[in-house]
Backbone as a ProteinNet text record, in pm:
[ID]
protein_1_A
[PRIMARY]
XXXXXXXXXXXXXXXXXXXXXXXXXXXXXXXXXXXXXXXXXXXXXXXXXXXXXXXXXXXXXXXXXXXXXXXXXXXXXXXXXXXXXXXXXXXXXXXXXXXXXXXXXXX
[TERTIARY]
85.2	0	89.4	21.8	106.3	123.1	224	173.7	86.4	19.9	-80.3	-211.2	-232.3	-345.1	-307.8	-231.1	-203.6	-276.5	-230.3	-259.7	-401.8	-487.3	-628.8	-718	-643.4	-729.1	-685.3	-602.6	-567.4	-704	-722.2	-776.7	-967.4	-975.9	-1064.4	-1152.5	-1037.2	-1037.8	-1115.6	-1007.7	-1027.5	-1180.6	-1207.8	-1363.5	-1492.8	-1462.8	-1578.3	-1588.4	-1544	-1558.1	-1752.5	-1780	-1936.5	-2009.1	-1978	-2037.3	-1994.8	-2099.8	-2086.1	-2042	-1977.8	-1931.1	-2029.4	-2077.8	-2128.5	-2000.5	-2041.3	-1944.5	-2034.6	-1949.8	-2014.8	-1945.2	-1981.7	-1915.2	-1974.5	-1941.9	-2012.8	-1958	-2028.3	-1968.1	-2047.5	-2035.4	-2039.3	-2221.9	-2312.1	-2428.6	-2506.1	-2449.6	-2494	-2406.8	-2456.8	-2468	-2461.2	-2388.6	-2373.5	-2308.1	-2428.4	-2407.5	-2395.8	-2336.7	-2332.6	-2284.9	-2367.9	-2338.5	-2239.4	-2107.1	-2052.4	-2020.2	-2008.2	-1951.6	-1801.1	-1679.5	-1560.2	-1526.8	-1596.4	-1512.3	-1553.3	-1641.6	-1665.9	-1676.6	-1609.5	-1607.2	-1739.9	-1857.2	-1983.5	-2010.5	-2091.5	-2203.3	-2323.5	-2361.4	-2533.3	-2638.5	-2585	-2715.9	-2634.2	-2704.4	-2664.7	-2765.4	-2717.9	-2799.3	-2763.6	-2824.6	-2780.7	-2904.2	-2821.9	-2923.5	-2948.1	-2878.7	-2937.4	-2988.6	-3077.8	-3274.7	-3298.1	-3311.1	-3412.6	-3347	-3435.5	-3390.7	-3387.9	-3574.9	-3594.3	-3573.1	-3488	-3444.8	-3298.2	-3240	-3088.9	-3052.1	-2942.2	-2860.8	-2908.1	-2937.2	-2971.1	-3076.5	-3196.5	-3307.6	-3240.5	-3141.1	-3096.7	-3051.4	-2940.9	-2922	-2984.2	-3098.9	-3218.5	-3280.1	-3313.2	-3379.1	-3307	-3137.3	-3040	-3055.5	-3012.6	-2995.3	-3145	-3260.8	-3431	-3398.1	-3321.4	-3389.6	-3260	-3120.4	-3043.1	-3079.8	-3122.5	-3153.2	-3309.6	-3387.3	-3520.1	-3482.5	-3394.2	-3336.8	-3229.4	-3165.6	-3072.4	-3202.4	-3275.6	-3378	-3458.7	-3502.4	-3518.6	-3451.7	-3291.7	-3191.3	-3180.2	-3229	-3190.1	-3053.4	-2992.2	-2876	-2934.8	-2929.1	-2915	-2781.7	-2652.7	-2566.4	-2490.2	-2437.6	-2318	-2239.5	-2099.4	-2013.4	-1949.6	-1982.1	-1959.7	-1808.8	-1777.8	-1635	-1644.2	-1632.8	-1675.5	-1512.9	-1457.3	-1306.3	-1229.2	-1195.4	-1185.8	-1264.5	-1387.8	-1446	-1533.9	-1581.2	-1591.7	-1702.1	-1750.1	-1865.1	-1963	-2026.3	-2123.2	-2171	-2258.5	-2332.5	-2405.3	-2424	-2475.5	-2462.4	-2352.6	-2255.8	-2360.3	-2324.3	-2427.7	-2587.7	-2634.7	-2787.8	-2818.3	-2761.7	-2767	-2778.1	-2648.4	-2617.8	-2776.8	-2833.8	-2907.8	-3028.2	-3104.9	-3195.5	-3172.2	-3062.8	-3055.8	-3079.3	-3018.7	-3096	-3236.2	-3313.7	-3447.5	-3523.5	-3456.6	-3524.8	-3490.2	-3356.5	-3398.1	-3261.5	-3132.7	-3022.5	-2941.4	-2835.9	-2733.3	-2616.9	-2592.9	-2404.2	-2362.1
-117.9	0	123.8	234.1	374	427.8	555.1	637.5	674.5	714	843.7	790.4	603.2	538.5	523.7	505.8	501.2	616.6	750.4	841.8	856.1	830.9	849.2	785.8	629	533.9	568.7	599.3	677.2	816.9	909.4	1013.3	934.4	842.1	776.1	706.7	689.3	596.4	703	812.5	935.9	989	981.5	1076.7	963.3	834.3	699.3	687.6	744.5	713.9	751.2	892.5	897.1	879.9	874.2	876.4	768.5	697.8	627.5	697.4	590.3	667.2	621.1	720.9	731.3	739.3	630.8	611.9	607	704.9	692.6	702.1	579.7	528.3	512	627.9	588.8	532.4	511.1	486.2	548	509.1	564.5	624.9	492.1	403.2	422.7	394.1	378.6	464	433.5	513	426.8	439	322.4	403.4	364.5	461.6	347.8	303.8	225.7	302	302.3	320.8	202.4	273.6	146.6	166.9	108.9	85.5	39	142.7	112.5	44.2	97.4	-1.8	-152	-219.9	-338.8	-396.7	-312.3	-341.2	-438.4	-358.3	-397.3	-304.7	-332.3	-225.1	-233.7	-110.9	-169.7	-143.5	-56.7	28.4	18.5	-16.8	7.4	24.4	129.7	138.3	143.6	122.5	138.3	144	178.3	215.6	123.1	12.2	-95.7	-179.8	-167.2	-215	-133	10.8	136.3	150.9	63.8	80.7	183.6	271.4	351.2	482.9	519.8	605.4	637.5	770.9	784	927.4	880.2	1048.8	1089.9	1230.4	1289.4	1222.8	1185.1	1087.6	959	866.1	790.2	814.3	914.9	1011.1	1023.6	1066.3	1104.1	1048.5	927.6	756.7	696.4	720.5	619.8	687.8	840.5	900	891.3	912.7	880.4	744	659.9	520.3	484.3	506	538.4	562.4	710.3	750	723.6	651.5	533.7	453.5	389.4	278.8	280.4	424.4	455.9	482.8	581.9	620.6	478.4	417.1	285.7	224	210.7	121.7	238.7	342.1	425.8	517	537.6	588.8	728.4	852.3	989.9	1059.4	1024.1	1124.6	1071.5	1067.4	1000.2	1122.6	1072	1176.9	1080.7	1214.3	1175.5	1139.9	1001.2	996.5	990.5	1061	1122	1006.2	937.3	939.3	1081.1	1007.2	1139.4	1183.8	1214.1	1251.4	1397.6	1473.6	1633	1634.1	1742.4	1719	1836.7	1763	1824.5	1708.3	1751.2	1709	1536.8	1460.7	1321.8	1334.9	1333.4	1320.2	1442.6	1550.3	1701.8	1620.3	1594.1	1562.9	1448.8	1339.8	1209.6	1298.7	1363.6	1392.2	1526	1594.8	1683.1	1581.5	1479.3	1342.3	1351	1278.3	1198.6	1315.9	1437	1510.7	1516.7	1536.7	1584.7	1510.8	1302.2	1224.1	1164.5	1301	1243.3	1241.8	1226	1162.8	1308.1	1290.9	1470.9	1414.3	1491.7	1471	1596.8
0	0	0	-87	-47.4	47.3	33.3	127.5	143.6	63.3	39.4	87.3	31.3	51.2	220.4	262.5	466.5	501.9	459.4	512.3	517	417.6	365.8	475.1	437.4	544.8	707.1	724.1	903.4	919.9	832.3	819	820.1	782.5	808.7	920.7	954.4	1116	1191.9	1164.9	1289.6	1273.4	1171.9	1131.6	1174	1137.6	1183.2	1295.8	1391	1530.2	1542.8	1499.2	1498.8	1412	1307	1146.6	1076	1000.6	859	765.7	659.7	525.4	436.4	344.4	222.7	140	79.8	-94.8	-180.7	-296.4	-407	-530.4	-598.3	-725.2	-867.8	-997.6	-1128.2	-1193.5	-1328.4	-1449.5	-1536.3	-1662.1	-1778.1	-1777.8	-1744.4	-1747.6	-1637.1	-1479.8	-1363.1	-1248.2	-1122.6	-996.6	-890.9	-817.9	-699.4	-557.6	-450.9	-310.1	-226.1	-95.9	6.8	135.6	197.5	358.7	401.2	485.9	576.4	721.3	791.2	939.4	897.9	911.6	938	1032.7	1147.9	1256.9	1264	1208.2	1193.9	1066.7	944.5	803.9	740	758.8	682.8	575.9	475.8	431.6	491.6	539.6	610.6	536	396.7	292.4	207.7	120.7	-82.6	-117.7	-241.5	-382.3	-481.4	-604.3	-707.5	-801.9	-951.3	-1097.8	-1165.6	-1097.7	-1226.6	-1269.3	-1188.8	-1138.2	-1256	-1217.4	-1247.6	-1455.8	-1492.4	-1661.8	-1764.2	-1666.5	-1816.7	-1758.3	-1687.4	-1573.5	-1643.2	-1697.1	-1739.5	-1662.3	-1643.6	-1593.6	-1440.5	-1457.2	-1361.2	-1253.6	-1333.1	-1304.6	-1201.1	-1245.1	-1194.3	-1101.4	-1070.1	-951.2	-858.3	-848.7	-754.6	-712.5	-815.1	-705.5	-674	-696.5	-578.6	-445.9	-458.6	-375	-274.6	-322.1	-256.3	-162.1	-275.4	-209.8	-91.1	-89.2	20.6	137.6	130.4	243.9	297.8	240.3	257.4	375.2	279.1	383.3	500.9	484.1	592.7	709.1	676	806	864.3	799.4	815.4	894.6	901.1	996	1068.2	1115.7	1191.9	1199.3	1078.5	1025.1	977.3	1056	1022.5	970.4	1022.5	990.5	915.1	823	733.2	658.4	652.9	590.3	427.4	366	180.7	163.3	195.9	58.6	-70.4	-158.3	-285.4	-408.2	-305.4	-326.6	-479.9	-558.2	-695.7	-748.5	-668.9	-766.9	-749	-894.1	-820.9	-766.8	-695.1	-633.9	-749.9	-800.7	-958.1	-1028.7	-1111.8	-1152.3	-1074.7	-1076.2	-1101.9	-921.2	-888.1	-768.3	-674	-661.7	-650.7	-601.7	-727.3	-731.4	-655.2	-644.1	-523.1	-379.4	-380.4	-210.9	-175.6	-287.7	-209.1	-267.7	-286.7	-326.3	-149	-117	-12.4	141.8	83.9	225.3	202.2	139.3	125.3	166.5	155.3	218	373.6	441.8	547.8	662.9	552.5	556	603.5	689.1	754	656.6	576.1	485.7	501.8
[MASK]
+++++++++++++++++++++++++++++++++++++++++++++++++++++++++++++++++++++++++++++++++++++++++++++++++++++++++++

């Protein structure tokens, strides 16, 4: 492992002590969000686009992000902090994280 990846995952540690991480990962096509518990290395929430068929772009965005934070309030998960890892915070990325406050979720 790198440096850089040590440093990241140390910087991690320190912030999970009260908060879950929200990850969020695209591609070209789809949208993929998971809540995790670091200190016991689970996911406790996922979502994703690729159920939702006739749904593209932005659209897809907004029912990952809806249905996330559905099921986070559900397991009783309010606060989670965004690891975005490289990626900018706009467009697709943007529209999930304010989806997911509206239904419920603190980022």
């Amino acid at each position: 492992m790198s440096k850089n990846k040590r440093k990241v995952s140390k910087q991690v540690k320190r912030v999970t002590a009260s908060r879950y991480r929200l990850t969020v990962n695209k591609s070209n096509l789809h949208i993929y969000a998971q809540i995790i518990d670091d200190t016991k290395n689970i996911t406790l929430v996922s979502a994703s686009s690729l159920k939702s068929k006739t749904k593209k772009g932005l659209q897809q965005a907004i029912e990952v992000g809806a249905t996330i934070a559905k099921n986070a309030v559900s397991k009783k998960i309010d606060k989670v902090y965004l690891d975005r890892g490289n990626l900018r915070y706009l467009g697709r990325l943007k529209v999930l994280c304010e989806s997911a406050r509206e239904n419920g979720l603190i980022i």
